[in-house]
N, C-alpha and C positions, 0 to 999 in steps of 0.2 A: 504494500500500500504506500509505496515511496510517493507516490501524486497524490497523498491525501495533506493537508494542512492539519494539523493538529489543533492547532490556535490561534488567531491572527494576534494576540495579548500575550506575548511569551515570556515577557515580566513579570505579568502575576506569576505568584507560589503556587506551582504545581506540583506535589511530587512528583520524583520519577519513576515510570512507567515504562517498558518496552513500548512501541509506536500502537500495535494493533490492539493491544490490551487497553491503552488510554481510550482511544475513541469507544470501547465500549463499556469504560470507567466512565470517561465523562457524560455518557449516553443517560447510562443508569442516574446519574448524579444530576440531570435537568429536573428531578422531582425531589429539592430539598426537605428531609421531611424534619429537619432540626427548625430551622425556617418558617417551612410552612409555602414555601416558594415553590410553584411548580411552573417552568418555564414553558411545559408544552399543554396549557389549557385551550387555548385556541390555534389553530392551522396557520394562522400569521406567526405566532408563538415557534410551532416547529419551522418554520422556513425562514424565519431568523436565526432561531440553532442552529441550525444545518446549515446557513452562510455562514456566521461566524464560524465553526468549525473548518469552513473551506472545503464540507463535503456535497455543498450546493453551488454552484456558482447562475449570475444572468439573472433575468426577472421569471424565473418560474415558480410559483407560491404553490405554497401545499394546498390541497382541499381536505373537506370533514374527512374523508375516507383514508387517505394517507395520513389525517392526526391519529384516527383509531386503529389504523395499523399500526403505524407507530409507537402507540398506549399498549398494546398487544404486545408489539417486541419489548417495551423494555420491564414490561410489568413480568415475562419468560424470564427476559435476563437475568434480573433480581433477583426471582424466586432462585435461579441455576449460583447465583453468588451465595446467596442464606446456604445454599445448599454447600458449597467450596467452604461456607466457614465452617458447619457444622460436622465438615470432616464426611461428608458421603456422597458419591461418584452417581447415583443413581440418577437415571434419566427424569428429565424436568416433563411432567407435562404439558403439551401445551407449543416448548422450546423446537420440536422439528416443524411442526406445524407452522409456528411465525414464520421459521428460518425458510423453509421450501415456499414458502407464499411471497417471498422477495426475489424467485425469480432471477437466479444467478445461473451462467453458464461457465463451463469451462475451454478455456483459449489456448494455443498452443504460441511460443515465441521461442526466439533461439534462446530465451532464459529459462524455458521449462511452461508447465504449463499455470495457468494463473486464471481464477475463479475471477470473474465479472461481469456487473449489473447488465440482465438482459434488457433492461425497459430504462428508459430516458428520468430524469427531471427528480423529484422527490422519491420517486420507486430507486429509481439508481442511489439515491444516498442511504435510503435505508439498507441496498442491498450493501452496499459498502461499512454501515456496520456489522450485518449479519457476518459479511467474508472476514472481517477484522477478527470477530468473538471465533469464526476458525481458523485464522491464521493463529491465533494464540493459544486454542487448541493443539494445533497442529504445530508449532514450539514450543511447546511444554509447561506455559506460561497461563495457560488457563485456569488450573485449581489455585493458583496464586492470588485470583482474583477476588474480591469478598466483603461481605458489609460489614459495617461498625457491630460489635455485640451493645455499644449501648441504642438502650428502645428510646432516646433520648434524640440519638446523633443517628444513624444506620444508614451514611455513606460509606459508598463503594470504595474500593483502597487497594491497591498494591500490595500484597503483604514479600516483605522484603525478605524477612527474618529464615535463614537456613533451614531450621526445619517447617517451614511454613505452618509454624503457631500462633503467630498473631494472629490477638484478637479484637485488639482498635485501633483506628483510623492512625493518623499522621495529628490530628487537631486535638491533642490531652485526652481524650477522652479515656482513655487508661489510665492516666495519673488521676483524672477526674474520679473515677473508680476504686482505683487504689486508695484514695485518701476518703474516701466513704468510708470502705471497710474499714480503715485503719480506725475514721474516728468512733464507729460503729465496737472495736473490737475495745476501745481505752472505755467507752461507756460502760459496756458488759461486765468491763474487769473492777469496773468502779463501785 
C-alpha cells in the first residue's frame, strides 16, 4: 500500500505502526468512544476521513450506502481487535462478509501479485482498508493489533511489547489503572 497516505498531519503524535496496520488502527479509531466523537455519522463525515487519510482523493463524496458499509467494516474490525486482545484467533463474525462485499481483485506486476479495489471512488477506499487489515495479516502484524482494556478509553493501539501483552493504549490508560488499584489496595489494607 506504498500509494496510500497515511496522514496528511504527520506532526501530530501518532504512534508507530507498520503502514497497513495504521490505516486500519486509525479506521477503527474514527468512532472515539472516550470522546464520544464519532467522525463517520454522516457520509460527508466518511468522505472527509477518507480525504484526509489520502485514501480518497477528487470531488467524489460518499452516499448513505457507502457510510453503512463503512459502519459494517469497522464495527467487524473492532469486534476482530476485542478479539486480538482477549488472546483468541477465532473467526469474527460478520468480518468475511464486510471484507468480500468490498470487492477487491487480484493483479499480477513484475513485483508479484497485489490485491486491489475492483470499483472506483468511496468502494475503492474502503477496499483499500479491507486489503490493508490483510496485508497485516499476511505480515504477521495482525494479532498485534487491539483495543484499550479500559471501558473508559477502548482505542485501537499497536501493541509493541515482545510478547504481545499489552493491554493499554499508548495514552496512560494503564498507569490510569495501575494507580486505581494501587489506591484501591492502600484502602483495603487501611
Amino acid at each position: 500500500m506504498a500509494d496510500v497516505v497515511i496522514s496528511r498531519f504527520p506532526d501530530l503524535p501518532r504512534p508507530d505502526a507498520p503502514g497497513p496496520i495504521a490505516v486500519v488502527r486509525d479506521f477503527v479509531n474514527t468512532d472515539d468512544r472516550e470522546t464520544g466523537v464519532d467522525r463517520l455519522v454522516t457520509a460527508a463525515g466518511l468522505t472527509a476521513y477518507l480525504q484526509e487519510e489520502g485514501l480518497l482523493q477528487g470531488s467524489v463524496r460518499a452516499s448513505r450506502r457507502d457510510l453503512d458499509q463503512a459502519l459494517e467494516l469497522r464495527a467487524v474490525l473492532r469486534a476482530a481487535l476485542v478479539a486480538h486482545h482477549d488472546g483468541r484467533s477465532d473467526p469474527i463474525t460478520g468480518l468475511g462478509a464486510a471484507v468480500e462485499r468490498l470487492e477487491v481483485h487480484l493483479t499480477w506486476s513484475e513485483d508479484g501479485p497485489r490485491l486491489e479495489p475492483r470499483r472506483p471512488g468511496v468502494q475503492a477506499a474502503l477496499a483499500r482498508i479491507g486489503i490493508a487489515a490483510h496485508e497485516a495479516a499476511r505480515d504477521g502484524t495482525w494479532p498485534r493489533l487491539k483495543i484499550c482494556s479500559s471501558d473508559a478509553c477502548e482505542w485501537a493501539y499497536f501493541d509493541h511489547s515482545k510478547n504481545q501483552s499489552r493491554r493499554w493504549c499508548e495514552y496512560g490508560c494503564g498507569n490510569r489503572a495501575k494507580s486505581r488499584a494501587l489506591r484501591a489496595r492502600r484502602r483495603a489494607a487501611t
